[in-house]
PyMOL Python script that loads the backbone (N, CA, C, O; Angstrom):
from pymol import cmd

cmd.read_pdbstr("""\
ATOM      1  N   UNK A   1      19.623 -22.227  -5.734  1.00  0.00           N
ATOM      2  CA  UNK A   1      19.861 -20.803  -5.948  1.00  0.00           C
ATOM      3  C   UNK A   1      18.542 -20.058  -6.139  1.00  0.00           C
ATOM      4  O   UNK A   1      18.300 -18.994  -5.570  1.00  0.00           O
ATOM      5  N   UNK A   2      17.469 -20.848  -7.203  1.00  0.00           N
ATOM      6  CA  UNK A   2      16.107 -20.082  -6.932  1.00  0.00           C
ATOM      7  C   UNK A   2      15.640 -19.429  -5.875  1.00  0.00           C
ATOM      8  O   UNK A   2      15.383 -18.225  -5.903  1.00  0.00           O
ATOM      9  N   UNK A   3      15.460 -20.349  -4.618  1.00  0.00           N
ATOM     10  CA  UNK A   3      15.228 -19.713  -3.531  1.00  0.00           C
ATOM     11  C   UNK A   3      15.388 -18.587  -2.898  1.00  0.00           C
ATOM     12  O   UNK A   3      14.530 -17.862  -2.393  1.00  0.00           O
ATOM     13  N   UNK A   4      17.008 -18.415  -2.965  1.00  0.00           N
ATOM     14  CA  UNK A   4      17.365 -17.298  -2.789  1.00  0.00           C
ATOM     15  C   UNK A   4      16.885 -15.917  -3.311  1.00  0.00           C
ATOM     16  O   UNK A   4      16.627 -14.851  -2.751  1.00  0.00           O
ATOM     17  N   UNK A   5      16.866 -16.339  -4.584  1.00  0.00           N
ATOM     18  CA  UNK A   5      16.399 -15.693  -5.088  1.00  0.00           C
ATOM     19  C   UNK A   5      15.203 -14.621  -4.825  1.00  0.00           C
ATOM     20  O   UNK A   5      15.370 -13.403  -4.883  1.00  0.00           O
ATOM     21  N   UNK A   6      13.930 -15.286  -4.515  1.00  0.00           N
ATOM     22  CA  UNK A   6      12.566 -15.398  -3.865  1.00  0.00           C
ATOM     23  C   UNK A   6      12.575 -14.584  -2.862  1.00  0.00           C
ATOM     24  O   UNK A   6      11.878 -13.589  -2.664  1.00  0.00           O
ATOM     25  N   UNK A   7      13.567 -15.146  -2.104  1.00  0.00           N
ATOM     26  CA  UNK A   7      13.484 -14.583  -0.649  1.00  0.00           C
ATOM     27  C   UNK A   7      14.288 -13.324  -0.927  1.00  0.00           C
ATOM     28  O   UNK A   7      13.388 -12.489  -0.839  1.00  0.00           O
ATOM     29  N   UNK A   8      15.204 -12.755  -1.159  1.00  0.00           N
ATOM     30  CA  UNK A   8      15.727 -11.626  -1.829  1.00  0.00           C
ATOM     31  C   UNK A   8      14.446 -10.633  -1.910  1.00  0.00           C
ATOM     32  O   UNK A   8      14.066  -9.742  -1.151  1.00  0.00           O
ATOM     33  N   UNK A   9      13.876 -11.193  -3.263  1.00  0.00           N
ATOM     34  CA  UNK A   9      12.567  -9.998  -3.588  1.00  0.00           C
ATOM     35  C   UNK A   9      11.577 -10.153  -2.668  1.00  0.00           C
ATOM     36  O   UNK A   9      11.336  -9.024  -2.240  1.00  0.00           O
ATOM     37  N   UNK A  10      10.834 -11.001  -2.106  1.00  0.00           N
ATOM     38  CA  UNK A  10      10.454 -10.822  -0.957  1.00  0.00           C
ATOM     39  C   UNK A  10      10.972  -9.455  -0.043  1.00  0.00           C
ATOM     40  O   UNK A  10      10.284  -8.473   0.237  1.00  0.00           O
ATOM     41  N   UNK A  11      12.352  -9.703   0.316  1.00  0.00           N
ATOM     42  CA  UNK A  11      12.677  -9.183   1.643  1.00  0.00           C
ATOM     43  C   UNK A  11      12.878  -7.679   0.742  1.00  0.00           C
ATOM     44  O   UNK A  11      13.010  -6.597   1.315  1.00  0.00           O
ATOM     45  N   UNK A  12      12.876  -7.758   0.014  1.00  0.00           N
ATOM     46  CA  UNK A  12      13.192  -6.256  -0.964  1.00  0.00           C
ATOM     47  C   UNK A  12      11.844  -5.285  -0.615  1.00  0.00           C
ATOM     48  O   UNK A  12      11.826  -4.305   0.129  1.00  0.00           O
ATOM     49  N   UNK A  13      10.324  -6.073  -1.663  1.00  0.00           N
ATOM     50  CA  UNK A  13       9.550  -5.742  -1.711  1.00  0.00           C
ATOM     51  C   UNK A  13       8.925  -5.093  -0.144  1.00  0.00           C
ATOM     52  O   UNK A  13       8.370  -4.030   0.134  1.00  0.00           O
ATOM     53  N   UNK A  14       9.396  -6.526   0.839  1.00  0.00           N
ATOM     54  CA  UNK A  14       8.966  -5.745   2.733  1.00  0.00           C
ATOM     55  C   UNK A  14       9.563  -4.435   3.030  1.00  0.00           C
ATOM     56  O   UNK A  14       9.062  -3.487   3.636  1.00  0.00           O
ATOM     57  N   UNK A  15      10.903  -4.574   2.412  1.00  0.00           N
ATOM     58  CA  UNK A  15      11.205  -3.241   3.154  1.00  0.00           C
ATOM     59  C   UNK A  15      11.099  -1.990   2.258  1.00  0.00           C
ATOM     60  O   UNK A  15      11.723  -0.984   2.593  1.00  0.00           O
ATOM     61  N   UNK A  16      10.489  -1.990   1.352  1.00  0.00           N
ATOM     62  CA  UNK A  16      10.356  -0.954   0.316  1.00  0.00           C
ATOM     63  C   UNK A  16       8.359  -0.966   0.817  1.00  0.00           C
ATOM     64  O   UNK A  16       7.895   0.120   0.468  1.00  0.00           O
ATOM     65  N   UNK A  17       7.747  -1.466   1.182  1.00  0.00           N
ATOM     66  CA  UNK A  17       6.435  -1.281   1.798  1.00  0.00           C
ATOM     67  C   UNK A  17       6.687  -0.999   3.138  1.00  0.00           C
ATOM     68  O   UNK A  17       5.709  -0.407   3.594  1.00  0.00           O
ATOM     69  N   UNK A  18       7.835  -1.204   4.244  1.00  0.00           N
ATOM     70  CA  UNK A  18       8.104  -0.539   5.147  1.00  0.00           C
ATOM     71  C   UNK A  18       8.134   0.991   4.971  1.00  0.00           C
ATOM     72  O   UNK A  18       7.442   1.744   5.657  1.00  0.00           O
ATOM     73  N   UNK A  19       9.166   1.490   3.797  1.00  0.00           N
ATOM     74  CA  UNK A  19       9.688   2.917   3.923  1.00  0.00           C
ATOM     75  C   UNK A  19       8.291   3.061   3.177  1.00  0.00           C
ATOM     76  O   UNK A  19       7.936   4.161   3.600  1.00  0.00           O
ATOM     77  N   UNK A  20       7.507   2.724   2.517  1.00  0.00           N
ATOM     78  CA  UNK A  20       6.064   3.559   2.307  1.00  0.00           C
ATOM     79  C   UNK A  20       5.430   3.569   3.514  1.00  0.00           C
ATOM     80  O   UNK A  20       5.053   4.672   3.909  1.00  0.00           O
ATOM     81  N   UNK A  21       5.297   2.968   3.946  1.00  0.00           N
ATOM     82  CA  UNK A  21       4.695   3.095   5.895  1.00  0.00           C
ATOM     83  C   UNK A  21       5.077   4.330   6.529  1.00  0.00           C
ATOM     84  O   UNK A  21       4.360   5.144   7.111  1.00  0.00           O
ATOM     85  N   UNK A  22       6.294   4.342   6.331  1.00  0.00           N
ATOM     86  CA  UNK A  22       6.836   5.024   7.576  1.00  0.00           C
ATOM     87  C   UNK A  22       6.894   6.916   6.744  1.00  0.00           C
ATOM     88  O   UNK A  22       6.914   7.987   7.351  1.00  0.00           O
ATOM     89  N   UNK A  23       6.904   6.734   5.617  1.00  0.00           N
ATOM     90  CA  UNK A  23       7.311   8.046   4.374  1.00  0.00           C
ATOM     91  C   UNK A  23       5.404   8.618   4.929  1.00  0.00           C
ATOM     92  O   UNK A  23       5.235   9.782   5.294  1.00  0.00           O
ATOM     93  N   UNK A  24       4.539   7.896   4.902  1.00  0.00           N
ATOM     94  CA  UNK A  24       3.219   8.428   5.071  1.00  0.00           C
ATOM     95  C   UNK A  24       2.987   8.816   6.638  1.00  0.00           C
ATOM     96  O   UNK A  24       2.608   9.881   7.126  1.00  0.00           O
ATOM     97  N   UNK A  25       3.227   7.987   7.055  1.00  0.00           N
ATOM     98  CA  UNK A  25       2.583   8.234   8.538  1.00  0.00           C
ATOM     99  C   UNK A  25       3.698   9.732   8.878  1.00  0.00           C
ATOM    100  O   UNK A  25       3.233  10.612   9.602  1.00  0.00           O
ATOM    101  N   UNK A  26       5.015   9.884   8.349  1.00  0.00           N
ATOM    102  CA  UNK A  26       5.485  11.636   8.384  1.00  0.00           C
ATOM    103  C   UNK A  26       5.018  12.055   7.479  1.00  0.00           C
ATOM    104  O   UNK A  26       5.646  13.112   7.430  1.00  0.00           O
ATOM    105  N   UNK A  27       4.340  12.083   6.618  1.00  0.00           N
ATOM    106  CA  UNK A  27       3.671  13.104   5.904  1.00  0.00           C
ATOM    107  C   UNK A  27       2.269  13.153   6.580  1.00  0.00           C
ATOM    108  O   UNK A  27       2.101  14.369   6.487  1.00  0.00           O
ATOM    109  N   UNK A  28       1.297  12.760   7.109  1.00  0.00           N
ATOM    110  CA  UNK A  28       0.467  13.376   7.826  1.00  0.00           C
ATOM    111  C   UNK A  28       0.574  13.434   9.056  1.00  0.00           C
ATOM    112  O   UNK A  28      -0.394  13.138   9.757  1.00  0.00           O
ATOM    113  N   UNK A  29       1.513  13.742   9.490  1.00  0.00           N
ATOM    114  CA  UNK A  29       1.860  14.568  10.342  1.00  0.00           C
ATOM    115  C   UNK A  29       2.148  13.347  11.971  1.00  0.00           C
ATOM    116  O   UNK A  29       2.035  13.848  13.089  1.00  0.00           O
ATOM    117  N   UNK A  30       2.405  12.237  11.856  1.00  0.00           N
ATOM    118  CA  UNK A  30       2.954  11.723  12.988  1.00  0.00           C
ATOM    119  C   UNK A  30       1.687  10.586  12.981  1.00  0.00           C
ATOM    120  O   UNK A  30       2.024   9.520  13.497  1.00  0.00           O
ATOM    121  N   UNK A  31       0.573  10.624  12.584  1.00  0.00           N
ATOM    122  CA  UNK A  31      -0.878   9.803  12.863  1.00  0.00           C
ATOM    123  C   UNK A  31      -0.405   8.759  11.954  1.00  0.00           C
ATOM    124  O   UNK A  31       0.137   8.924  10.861  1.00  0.00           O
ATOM    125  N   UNK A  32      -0.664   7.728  12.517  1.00  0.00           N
ATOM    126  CA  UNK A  32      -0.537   6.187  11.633  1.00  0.00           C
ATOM    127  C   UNK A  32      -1.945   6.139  10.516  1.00  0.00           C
ATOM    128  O   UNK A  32      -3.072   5.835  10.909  1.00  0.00           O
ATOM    129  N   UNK A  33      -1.678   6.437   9.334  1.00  0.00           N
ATOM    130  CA  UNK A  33      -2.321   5.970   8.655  1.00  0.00           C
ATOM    131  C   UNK A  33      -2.857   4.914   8.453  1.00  0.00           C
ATOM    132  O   UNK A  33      -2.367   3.836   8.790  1.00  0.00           O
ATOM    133  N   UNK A  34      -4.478   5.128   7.588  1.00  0.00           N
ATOM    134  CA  UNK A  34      -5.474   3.886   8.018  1.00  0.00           C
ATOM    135  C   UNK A  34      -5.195   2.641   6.789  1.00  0.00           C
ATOM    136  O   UNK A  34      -5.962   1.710   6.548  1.00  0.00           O
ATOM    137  N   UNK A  35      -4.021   2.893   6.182  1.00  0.00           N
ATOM    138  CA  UNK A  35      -3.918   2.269   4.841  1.00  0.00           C
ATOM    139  C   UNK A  35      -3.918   0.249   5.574  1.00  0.00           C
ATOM    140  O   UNK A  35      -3.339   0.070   6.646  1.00  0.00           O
ATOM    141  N   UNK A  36      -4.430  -0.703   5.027  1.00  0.00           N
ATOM    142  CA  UNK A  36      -3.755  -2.044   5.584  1.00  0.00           C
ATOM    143  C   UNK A  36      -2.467  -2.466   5.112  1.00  0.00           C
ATOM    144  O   UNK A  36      -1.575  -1.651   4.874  1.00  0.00           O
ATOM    145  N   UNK A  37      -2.329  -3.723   4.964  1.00  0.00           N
ATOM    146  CA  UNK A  37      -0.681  -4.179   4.338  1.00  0.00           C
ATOM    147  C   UNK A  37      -1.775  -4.532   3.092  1.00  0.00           C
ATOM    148  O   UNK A  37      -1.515  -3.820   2.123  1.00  0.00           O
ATOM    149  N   UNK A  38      -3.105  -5.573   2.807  1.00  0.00           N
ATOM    150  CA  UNK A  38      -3.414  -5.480   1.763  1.00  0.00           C
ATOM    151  C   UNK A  38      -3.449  -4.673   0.789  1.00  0.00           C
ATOM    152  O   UNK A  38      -3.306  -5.198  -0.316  1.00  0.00           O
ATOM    153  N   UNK A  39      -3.625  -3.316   0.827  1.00  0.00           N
ATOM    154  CA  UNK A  39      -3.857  -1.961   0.229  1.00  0.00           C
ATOM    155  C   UNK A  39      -2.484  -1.816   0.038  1.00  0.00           C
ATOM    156  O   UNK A  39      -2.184  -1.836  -1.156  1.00  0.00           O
ATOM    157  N   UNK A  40      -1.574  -1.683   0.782  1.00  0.00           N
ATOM    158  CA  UNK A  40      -0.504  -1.136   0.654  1.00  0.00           C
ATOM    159  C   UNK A  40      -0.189  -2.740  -0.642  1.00  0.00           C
ATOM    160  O   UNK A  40      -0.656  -2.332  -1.706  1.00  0.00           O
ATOM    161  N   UNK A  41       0.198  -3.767  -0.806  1.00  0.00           N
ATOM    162  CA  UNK A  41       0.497  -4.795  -2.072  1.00  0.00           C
ATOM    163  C   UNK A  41      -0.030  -4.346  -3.059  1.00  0.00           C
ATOM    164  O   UNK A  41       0.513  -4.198  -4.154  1.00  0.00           O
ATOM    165  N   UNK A  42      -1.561  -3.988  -2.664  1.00  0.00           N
ATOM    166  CA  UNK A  42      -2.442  -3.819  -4.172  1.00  0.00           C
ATOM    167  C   UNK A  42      -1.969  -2.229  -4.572  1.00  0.00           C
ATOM    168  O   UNK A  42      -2.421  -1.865  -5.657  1.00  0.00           O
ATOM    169  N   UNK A  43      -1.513  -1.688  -4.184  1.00  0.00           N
ATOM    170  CA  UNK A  43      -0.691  -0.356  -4.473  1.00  0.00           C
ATOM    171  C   UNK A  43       0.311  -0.711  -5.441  1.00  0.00           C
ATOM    172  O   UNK A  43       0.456  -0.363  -6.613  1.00  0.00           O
ATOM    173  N   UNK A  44       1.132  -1.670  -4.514  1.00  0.00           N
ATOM    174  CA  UNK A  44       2.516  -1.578  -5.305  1.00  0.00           C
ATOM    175  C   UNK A  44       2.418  -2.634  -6.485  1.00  0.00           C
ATOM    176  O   UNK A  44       3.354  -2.963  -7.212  1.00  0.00           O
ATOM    177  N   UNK A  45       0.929  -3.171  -6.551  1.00  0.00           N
ATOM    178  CA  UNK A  45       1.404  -4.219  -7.687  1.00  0.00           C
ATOM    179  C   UNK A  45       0.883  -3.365  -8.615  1.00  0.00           C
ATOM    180  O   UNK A  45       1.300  -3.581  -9.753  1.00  0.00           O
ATOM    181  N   UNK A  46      -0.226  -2.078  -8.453  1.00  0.00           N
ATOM    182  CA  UNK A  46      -0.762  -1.543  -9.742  1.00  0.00           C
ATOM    183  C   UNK A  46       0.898  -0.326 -10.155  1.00  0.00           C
ATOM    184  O   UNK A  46       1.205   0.030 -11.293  1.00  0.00           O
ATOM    185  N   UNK A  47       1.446  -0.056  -9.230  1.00  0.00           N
ATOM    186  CA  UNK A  47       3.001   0.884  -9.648  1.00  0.00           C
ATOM    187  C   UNK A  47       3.880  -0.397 -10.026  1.00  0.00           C
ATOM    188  O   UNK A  47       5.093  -0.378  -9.818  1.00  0.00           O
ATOM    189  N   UNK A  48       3.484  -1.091 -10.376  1.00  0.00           N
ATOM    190  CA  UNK A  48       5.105  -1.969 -10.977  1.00  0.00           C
ATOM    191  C   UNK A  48       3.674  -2.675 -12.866  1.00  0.00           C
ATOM    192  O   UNK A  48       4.002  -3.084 -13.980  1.00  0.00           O
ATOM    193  N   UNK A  49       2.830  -2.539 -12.488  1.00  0.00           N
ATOM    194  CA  UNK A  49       2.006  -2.717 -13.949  1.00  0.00           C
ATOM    195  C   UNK A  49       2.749  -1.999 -15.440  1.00  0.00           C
ATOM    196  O   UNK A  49       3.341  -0.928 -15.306  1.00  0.00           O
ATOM    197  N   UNK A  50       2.705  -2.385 -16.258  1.00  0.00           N
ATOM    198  CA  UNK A  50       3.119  -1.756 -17.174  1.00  0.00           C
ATOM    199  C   UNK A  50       1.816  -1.404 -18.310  1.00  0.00           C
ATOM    200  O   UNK A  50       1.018  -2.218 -18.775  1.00  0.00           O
ATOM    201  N   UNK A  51       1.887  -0.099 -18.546  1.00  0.00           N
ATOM    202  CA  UNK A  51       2.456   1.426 -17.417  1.00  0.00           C
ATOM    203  C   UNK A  51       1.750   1.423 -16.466  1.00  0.00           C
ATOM    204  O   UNK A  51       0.548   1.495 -16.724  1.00  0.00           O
ATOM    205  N   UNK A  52       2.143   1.344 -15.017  1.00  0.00           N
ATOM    206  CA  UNK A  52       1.829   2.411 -14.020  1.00  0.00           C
ATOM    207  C   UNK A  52       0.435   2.920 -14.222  1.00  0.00           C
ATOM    208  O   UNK A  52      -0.222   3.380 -15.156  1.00  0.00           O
ATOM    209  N   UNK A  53       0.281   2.678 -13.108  1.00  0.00           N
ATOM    210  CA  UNK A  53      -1.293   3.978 -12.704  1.00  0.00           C
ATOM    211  C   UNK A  53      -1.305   5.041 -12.267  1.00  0.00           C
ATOM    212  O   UNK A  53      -0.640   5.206 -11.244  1.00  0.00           O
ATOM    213  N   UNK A  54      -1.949   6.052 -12.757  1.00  0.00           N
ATOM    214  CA  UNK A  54      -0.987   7.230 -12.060  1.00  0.00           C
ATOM    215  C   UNK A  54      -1.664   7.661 -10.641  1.00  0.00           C
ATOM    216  O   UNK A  54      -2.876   7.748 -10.448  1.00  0.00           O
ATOM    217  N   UNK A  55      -0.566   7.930  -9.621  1.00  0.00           N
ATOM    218  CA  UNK A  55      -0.792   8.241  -8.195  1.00  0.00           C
ATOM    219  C   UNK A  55      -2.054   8.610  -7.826  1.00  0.00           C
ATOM    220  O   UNK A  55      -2.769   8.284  -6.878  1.00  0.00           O
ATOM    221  N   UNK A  56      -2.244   9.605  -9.070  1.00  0.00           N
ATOM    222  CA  UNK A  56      -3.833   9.712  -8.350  1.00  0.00           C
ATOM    223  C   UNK A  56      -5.141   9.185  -8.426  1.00  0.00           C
ATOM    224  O   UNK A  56      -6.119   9.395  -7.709  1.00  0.00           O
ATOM    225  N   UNK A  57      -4.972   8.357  -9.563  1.00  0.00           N
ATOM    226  CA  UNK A  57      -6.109   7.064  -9.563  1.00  0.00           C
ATOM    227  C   UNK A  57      -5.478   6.074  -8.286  1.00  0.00           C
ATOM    228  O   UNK A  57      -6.200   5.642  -7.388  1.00  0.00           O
ATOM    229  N   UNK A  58      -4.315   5.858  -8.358  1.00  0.00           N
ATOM    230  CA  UNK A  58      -4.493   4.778  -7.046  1.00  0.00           C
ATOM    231  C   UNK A  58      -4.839   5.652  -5.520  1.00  0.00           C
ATOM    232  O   UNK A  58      -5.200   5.143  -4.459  1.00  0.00           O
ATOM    233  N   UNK A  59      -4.649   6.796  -5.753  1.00  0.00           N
ATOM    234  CA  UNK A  59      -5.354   7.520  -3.864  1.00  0.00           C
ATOM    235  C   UNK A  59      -6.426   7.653  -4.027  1.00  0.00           C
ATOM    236  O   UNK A  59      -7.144   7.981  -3.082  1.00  0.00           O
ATOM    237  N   UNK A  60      -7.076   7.392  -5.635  1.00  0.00           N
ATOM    238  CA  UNK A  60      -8.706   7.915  -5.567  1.00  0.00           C
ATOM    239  C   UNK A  60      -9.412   6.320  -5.170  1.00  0.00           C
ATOM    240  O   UNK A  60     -10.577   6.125  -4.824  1.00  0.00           O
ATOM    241  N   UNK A  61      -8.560   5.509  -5.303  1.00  0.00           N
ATOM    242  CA  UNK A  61      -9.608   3.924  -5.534  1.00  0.00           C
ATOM    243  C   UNK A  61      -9.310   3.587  -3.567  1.00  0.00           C
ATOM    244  O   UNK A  61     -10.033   3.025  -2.745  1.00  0.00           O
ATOM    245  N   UNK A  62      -7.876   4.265  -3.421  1.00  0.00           N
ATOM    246  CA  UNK A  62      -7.399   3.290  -1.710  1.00  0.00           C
ATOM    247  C   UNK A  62      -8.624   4.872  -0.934  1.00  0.00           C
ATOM    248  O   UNK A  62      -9.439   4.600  -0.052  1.00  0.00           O
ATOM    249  N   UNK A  63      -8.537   5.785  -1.273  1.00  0.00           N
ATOM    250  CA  UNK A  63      -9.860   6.237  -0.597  1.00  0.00           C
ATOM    251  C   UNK A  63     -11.171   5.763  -0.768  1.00  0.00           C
ATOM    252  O   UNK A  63     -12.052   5.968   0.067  1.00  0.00           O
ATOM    253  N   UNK A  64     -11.363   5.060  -1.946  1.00  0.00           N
ATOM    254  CA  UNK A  64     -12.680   4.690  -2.215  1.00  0.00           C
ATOM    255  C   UNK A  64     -12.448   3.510  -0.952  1.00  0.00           C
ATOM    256  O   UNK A  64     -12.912   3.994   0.080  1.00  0.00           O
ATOM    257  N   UNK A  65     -12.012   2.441  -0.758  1.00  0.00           N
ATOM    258  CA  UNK A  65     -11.993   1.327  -0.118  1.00  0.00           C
ATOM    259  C   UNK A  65     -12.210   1.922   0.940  1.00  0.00           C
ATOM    260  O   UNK A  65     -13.315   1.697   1.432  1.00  0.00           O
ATOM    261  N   UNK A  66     -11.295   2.876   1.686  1.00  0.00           N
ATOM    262  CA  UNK A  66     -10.819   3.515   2.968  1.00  0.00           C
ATOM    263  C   UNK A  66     -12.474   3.811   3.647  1.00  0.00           C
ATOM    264  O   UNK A  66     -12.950   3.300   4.661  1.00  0.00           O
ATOM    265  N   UNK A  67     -13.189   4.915   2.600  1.00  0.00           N
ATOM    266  CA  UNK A  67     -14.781   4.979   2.915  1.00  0.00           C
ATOM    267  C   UNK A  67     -15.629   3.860   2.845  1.00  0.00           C
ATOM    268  O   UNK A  67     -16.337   3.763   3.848  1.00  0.00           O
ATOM    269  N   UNK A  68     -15.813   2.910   1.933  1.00  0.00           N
ATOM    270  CA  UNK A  68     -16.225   1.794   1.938  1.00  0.00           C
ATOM    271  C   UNK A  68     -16.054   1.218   3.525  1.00  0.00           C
ATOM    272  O   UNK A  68     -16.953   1.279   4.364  1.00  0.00           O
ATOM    273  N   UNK A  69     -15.141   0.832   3.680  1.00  0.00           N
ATOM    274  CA  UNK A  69     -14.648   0.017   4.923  1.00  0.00           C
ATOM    275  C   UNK A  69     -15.006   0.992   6.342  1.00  0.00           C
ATOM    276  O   UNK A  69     -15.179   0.491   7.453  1.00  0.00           O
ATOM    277  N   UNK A  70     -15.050   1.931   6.159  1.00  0.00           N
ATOM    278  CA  UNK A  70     -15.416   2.612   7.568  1.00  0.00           C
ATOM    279  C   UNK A  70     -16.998   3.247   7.423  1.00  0.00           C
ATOM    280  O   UNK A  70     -17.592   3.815   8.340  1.00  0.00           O
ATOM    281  N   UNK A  71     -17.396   3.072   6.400  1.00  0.00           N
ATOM    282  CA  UNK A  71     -19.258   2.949   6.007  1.00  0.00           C
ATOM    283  C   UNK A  71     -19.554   1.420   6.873  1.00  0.00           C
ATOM    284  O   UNK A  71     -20.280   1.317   7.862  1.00  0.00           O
ATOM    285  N   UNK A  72     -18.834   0.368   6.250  1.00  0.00           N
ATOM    286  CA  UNK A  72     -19.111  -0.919   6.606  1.00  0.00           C
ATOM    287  C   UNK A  72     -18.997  -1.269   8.273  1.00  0.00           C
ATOM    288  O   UNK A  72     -19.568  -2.170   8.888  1.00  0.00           O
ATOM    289  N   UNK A  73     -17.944  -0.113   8.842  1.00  0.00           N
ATOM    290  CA  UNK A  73     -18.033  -0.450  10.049  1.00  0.00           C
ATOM    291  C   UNK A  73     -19.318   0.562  11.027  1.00  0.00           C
ATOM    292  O   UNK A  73     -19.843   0.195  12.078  1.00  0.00           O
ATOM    293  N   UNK A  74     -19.530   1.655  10.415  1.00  0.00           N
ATOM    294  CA  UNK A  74     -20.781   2.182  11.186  1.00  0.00           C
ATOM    295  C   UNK A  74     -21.942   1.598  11.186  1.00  0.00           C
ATOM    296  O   UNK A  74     -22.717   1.553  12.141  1.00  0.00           O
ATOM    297  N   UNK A  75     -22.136   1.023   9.864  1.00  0.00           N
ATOM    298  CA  UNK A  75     -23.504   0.428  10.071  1.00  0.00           C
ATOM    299  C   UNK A  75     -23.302  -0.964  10.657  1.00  0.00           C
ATOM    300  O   UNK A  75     -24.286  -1.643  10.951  1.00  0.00           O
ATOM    301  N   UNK A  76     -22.284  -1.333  10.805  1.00  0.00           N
ATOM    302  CA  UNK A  76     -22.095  -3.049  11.284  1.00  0.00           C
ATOM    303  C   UNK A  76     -23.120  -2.934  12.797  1.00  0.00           C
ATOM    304  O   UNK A  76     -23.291  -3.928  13.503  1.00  0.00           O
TER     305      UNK A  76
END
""", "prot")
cmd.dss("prot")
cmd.show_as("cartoon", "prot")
cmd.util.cbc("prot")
cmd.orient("prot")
């Protein structure tokens, strides 16, 4: 029965990081956002922390990465 279990929240957690996928890429306007699936976990594990981070420390840190990572690719 564990198993089940597992796989349950698993398949919970995918499709609840699906509808964040899909909730962003219509809010800016149709463009696939540059977020990864890593970013998107480390999101949802700092919103399930007790307490919570609030929204706008986590868009200020996934922008910090976001610049980081596309600094890292100009100078590559």
């Amino acid at each position: 029965m564990r198993s089940w279990v597992g796989w349950h929240r698993h398949i919970t957690l995918a499709m609840v990081a699906s509808w964040f996928l899909v909730l962003e890429k219509l809010h800016v306007g149709g463009e696939t956002p540059a977020v990864t699936v890593p970013q998107v976990r480390e999101i949802f594990s700092r919103l399930l922390q007790h307490p919570p981070a609030s929204p706008a420390r986590i868009a200020a840190e996934v922008t910090r990465v976001l610049r980081c990572n596309e600094e890292a690719r100009i100078y590559a």
